[in-house]
N, C-alpha and C positions, 0 to 999 in steps of 0.2 A: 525464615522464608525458604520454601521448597527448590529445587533445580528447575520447577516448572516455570516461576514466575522471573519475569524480565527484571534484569539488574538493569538501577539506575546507572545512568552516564556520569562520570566524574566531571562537577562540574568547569574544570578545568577544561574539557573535551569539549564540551556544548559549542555549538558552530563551525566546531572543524571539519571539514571534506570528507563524506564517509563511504562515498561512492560516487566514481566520475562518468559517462560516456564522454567520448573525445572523437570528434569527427568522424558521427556514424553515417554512413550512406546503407542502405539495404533496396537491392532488388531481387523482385519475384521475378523471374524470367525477364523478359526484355521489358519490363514495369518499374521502373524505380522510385519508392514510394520516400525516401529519407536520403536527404541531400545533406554530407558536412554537418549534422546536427551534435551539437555538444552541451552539455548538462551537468550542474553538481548538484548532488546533494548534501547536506549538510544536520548535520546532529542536531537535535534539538530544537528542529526547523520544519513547519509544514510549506512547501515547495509545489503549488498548486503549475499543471499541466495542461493551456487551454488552446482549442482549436473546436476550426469545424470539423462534422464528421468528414473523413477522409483528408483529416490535416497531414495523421501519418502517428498521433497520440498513441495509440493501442500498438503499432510496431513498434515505435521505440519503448514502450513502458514491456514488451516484450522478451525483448531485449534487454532492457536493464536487468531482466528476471530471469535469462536461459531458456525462454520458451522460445525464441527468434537466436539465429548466428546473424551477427551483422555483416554486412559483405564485403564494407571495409570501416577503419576504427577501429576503437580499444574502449574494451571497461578497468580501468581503477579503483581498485578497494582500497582505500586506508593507503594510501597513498604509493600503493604496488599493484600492476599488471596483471587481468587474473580475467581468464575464460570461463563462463559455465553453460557448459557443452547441455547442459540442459535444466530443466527449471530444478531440479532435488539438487545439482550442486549448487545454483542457486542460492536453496533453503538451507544447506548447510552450512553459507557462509554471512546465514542470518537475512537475507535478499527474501521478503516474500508477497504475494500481486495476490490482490483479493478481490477474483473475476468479477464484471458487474451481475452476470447471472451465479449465484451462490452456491459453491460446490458441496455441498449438506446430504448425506445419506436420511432422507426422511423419516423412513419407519425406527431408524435408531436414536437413543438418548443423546445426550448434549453431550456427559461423559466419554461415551464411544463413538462420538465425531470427532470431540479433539484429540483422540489418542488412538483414531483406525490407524491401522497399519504400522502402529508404534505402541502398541498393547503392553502394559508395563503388568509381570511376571515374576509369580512367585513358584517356582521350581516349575511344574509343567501345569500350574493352571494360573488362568488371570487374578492381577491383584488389584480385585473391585473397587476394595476399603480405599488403597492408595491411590487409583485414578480419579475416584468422585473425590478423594480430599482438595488432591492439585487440581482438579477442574474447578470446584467451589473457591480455591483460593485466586484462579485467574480471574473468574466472575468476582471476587471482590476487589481485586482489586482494577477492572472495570469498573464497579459499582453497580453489577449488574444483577438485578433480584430475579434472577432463574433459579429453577431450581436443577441442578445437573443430572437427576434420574427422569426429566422430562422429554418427551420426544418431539425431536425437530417439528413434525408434521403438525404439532398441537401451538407452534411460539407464531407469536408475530413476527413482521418481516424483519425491523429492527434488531428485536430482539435474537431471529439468527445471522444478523450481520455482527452482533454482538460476539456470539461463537464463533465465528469466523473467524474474528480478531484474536481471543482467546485460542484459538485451536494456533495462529501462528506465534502467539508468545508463547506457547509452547513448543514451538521449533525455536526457543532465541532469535527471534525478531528484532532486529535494528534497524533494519532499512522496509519500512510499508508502504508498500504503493494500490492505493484504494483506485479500482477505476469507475468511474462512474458510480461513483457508491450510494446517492440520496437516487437513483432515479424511480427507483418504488416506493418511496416513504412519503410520508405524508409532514407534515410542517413541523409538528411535537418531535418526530420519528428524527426529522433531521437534526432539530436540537440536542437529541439524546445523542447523536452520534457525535457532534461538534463536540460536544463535551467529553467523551471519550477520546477523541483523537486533542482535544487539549493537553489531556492529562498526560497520553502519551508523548507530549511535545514535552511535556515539564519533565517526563521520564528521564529525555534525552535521545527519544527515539527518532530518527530522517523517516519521513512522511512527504511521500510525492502524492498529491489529491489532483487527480484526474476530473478535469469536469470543463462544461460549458456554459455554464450558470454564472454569471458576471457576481451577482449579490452573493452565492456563497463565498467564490474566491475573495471577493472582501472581506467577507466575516471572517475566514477560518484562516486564511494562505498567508505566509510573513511574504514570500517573495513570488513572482510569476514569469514562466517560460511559454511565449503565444509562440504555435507553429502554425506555419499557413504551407498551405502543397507541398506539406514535406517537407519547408527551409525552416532554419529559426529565424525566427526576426526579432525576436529581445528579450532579454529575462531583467525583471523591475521589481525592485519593492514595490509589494502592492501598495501601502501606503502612500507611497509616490506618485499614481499613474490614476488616474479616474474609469470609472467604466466606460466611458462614453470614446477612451481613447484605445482601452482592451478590449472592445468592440470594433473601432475604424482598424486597429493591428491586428484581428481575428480574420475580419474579411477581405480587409485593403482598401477599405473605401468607408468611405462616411454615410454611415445610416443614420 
């Protein structure tokens, strides 16, 4: 296996704390949208994110990722104290947020999306052979039947959330935070992704899934953190908790 593809987690590892916030509060000017919020994530664990819009989801998942400075709080990696002042250091310490709108250079191959700006080089020209290799080996092992001299603008939508994913295991990806990731696809589309983000739970990879969709979080989520106005109000095994109750703790009230 190449440096591109994600090493597995030693299964010793799997469940342990891979990334903490700890009593984040954040405010925009005299706005304060994240009250004392705190969060693990954990290896080998998809860690589903639910609220309504404007719960305060998309700041803190911000934050966990270096795109937001929390105003006050701390993030923990691996169980040490550690700022990233911005989303690349972030990426560099494996942290990476896969926007719900899809950051995909269209008119370019699958090949030179996952490897813009990180063009692998062989003395002073690119090395084509070695990029389509490591990209065809991410797509397999997604299981994803692209072919990587194909261009973004010609895939379905799936299938560029596909590369996406692909484009961040090759940053060494261990900690993924999908946000709102099904909200363009269509039923099949969703399936295909459940299944990828499976495989990468069995990898050993922390998966925080962003969403408001009750029946996904069952399917796919081990455990669930509802925030309401910015507070947290409970993190559950989803096995434990019914929709009917991650609904009354979404909004506060019984629908």
């Amino acid at each position: 296996m190449t440096d591109a593809a994600v090493h597995a987690v030693d299964p010793d590892q799997e469940g342990r704390v891979r990334l903490s916030g700890r009593q984040i509060c954040k405010s925009f000017g005299s706005a304060q949208v994240l009250f004392d919020v705190s969060i693990d994530l954990h290896a080998g664990e998809v860690h589903a994110l639910l609220g309504e819009n404007g719960a305060g989801k998309s700041t803190l998942v911000k934050i966990l990722s270096g795109y937001h400075q929390p105003t006050s709080g701390e993030l923990i990696l691996d169980q040490a104290p550690v700022s990233f002042v911005d989303s690349e250091v972030g990426e560099g310490h494996g942290v990476i947020l896969i926007h719900q709108e899809l950051n995909l250079a269209e008119q370019l191959t699958v090949e030179e999306n996952i490897f813009l700006g990180r063009e692998i080089k062989r003395g002073w020209f690119l090395d084509k052979a070695t990029m389509r290799a490591q990209a065809q080996e991410l797509l397999d092992q997604l299981q994803c039947d692209v072919d990587p001299r194909a261009r973004i603008r010609d895939l379905a939508v799936s299938d560029r959330q596909m590369v996406e994913i692909a484009k961040a295991l090759s940053k060494k990806a261990d900690i993924l935070i999908l946000d709102e990731p099904t909200a363009v696809l269509t039923g099949r589309e969703v399936e295909i992704l459940f299944d990828q983000i499976r495989r990468l739970r069995e990898q050993g990879v922390a998966i925080l899934y962003i969403s408001h969709k009750l029946d996904e979080i069952k399917a796919i989520a081990d455990r669930v953190t509802v925030l309401r106005d910015g507070h947290h109000v409970v993190t559950e095994m989803v096995a434990e908790v019914e929709k009917d109750d991650m609904a009354r703790l979404m909004v506060g009230r019984d629908i």
